[in-house]
C-alpha positions in Angstrom: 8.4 -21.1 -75.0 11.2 -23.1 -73.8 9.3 -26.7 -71.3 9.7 -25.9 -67.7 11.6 -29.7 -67.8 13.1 -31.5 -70.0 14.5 -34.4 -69.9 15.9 -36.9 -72.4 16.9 -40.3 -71.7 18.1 -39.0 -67.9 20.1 -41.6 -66.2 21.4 -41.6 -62.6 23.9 -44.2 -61.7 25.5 -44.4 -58.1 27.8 -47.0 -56.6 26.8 -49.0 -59.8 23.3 -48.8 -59.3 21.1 -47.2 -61.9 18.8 -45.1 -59.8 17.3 -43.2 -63.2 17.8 -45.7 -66.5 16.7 -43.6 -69.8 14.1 -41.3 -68.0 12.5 -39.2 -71.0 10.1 -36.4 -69.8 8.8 -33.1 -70.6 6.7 -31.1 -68.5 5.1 -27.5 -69.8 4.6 -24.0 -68.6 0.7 -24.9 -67.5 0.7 -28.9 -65.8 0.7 -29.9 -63.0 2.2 -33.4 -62.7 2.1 -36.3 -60.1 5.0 -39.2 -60.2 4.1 -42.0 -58.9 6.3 -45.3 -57.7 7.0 -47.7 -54.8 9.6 -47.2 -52.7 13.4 -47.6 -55.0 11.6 -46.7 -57.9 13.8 -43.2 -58.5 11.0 -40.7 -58.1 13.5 -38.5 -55.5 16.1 -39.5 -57.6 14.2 -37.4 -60.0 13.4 -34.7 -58.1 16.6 -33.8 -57.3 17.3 -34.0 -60.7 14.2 -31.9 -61.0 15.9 -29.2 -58.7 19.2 -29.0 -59.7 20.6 -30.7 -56.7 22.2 -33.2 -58.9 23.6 -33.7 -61.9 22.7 -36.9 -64.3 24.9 -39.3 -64.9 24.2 -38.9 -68.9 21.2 -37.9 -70.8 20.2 -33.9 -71.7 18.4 -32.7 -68.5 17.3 -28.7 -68.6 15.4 -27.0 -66.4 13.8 -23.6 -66.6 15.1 -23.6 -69.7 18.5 -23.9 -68.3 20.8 -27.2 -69.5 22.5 -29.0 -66.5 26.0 -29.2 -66.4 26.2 -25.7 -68.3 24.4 -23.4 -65.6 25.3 -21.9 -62.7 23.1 -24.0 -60.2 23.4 -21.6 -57.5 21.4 -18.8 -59.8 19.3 -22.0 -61.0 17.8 -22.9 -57.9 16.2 -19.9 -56.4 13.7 -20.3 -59.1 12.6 -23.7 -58.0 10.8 -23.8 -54.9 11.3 -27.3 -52.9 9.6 -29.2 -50.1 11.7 -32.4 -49.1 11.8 -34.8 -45.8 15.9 -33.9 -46.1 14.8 -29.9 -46.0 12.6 -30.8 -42.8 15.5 -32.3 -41.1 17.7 -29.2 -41.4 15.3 -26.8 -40.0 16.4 -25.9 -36.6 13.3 -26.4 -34.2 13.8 -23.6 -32.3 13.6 -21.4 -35.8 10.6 -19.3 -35.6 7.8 -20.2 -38.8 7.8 -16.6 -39.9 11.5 -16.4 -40.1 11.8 -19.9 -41.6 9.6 -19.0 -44.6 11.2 -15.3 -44.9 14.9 -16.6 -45.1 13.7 -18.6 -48.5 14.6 -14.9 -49.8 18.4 -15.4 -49.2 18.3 -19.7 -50.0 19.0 -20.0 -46.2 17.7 -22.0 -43.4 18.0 -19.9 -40.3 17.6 -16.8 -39.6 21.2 -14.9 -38.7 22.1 -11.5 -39.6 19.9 -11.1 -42.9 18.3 -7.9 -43.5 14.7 -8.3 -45.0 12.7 -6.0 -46.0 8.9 -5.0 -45.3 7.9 -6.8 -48.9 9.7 -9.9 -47.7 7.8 -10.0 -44.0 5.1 -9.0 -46.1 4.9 -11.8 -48.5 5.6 -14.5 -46.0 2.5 -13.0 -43.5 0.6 -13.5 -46.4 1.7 -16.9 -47.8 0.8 -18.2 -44.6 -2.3 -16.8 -44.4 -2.9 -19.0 -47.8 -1.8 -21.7 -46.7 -3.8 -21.1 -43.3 -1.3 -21.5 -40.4 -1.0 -17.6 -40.6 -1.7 -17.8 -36.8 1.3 -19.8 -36.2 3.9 -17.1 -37.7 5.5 -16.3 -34.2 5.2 -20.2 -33.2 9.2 -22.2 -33.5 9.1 -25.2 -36.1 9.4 -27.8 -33.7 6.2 -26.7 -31.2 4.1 -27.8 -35.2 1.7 -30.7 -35.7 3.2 -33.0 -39.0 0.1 -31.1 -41.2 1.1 -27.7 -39.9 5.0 -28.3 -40.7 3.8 -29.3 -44.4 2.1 -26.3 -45.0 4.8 -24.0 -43.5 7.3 -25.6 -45.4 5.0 -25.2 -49.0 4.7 -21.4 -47.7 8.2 -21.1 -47.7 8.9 -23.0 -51.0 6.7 -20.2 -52.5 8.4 -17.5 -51.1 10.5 -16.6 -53.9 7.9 -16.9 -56.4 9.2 -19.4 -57.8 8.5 -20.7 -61.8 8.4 -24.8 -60.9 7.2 -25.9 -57.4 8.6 -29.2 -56.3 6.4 -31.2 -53.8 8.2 -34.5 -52.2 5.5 -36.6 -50.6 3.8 -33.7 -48.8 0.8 -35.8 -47.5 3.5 -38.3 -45.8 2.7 -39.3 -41.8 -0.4 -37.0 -42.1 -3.4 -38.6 -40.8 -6.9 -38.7 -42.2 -8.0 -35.0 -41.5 -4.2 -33.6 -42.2 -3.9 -35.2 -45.2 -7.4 -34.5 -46.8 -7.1 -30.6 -45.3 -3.3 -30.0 -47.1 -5.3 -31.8 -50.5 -7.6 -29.4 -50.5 -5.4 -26.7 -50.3 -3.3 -28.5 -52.8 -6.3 -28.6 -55.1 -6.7 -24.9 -54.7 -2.8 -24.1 -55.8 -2.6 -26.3 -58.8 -6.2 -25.4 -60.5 -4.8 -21.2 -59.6 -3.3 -20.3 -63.2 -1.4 -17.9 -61.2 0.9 -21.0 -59.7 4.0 -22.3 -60.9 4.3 -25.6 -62.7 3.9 -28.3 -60.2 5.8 -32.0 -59.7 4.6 -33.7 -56.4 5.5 -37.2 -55.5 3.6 -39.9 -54.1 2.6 -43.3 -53.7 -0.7 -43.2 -53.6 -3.1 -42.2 -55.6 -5.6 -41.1 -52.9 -2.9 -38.6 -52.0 -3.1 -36.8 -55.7 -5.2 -33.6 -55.1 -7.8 -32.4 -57.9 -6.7 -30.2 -60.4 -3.2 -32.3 -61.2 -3.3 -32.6 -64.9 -0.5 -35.5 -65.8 1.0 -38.2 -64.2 4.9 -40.3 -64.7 5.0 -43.7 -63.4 8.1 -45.1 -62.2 10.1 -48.1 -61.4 13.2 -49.3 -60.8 14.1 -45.7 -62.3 12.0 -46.7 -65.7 9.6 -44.8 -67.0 5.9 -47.3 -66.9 3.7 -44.7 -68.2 3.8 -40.8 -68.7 1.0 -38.2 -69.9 -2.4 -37.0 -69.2 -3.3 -38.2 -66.1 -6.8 -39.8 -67.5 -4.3 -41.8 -69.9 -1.3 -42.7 -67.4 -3.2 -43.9 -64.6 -4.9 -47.5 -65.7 -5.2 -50.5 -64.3 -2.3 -52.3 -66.9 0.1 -49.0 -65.7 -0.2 -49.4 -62.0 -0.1 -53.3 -62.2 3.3 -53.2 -64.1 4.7 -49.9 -62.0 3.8 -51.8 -58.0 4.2 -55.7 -59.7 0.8 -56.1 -58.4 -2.6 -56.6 -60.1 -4.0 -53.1 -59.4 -7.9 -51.8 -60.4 -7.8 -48.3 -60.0 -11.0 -45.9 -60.3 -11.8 -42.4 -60.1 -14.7 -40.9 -58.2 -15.1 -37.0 -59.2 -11.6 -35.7 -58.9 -10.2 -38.2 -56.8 -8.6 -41.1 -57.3 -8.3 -44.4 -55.5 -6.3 -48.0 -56.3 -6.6 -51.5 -54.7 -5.2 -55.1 -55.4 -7.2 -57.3 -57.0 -7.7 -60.4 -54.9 -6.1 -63.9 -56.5 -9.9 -65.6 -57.2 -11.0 -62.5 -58.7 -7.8 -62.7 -61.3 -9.1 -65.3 -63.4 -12.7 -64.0 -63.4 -14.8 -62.3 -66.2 -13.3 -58.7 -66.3 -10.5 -59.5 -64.0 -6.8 -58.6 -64.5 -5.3 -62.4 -64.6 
């Protein structure tokens, strides 16, 4: 079986800067990945790679099994479901949540003339019920909380059934209880075998949810480290990828970093 991504030294250069610089990457049927980076460090850069909203500069990209550059991306991209800050913006507020995750069906956002269905209203009813904002299907987008847009919009990135789930910074602006309730949920959809392959992007590792299985650390569109997530996240990895002495630990499934103060650098142990 064909990876779900591949990518061999990927680059992205625009307006003469290198967003992506020799990206090599492979991602299977079965993981559930987390990319990690501070901000400039190409992780949307990839994702849109990811989801075949660009095209690499050079490099061999494929997706789904599909080669970039040689596939229809309009066929391409149904497959891939995609949450994004840019999606958000596009979604009129006034578009009711049960309409914005049923138009997924037709790659559209807002509802016109499109006929759905009972399988598609079906579907959506119950997508929302997973993600637990069914009681908010006859609500409009813009009435939502920031945690209750996130989910919606994950509902409707599932709608199609999609074979690789695509998750920019979904815990972003969440507080405490919004971010740790969409984790949880999180956790639920990546350790279901049922789910698609999964990519979400972050800067934080308290923001990966249990059940991710690998990890690709970025910057400056380099790849730092890339593999099992027990193997990519160290403290050496996160130093080099936020150019900051990092200790990083893991309590259970959950993962948490901090910077090491200076006097503790030079001490017994220490990262100095």
């Amino acid at each position: 079986m064909s990876p779900v991504l591949e990518f061999a030294d990927v680059s992205v250069v625009r307006s003469g800067q290198r967003l992506l610089d020799d990206v090599t990457w492979t991602a299977a049927d079965s993981d559930r990945w987390v990319v990690l980076g501070p901000n400039g460090a190409g992780k949307t850069t990839l994702l849109q790679v990811a989801s075949a909203q660009i095209h690499p500069t050079s490099g061999y990209a494929a997706v789904l099994g599909e080669l970039l550059g040689t596939v229809d991306v309009f066929e391409l991209r149904p497959r891939i479901g995609l949450t994004s800050a840019a999606l958000a913006d596009r979604i009129p507020r006034s578009e009711t949540v049960r309409d914005l995750v049923v138009t997924a069906s037709y790659a559209v956002v807002g509802r016109f003339r499109e006929h759905y269905d009972g399988y598609d209203e079906d579907r959506a009813a119950s997508l929302l019920n997973r993600l637990g904002v069914g009681h908010l299907a006859m609500r409009t987008f813009g009435t939502l909380s920031e945690g209750e847009r996130k989910r919606v919009q994950i509902a409707r990135a599932l709608m199609t059934d999609p074979e690789l789930l695509l998750l920019d910074e979904p815990a972003a602006g969440l507080d405490l209880g919004g971010r740790e309730a969409l984790l949880s949920t999180l956790g639920e959809l990546a350790r279901d075998q049922n789910s698609p392959t999964i990519v979400l992007v972050t800067h934080h590792v308290e923001e990966i949810p249990a059940g991710f299985t690998h990890a690709l650390l970025l910057r400056a569109g380099r790849a730092v480290a890339a593999g099992p997530i027990d193997e990519a996240i160290t403290d050496e990895a996160l130093s080099t990828c936020f150019d900051l002495p990092i200790r990083v630990a893991k309590n259970g499934t959950r993962w948490s970093a901090q910077g090491v103060p200076e006097a503790a650098r030079a001490a017994p142990g220490g990262l100095g």
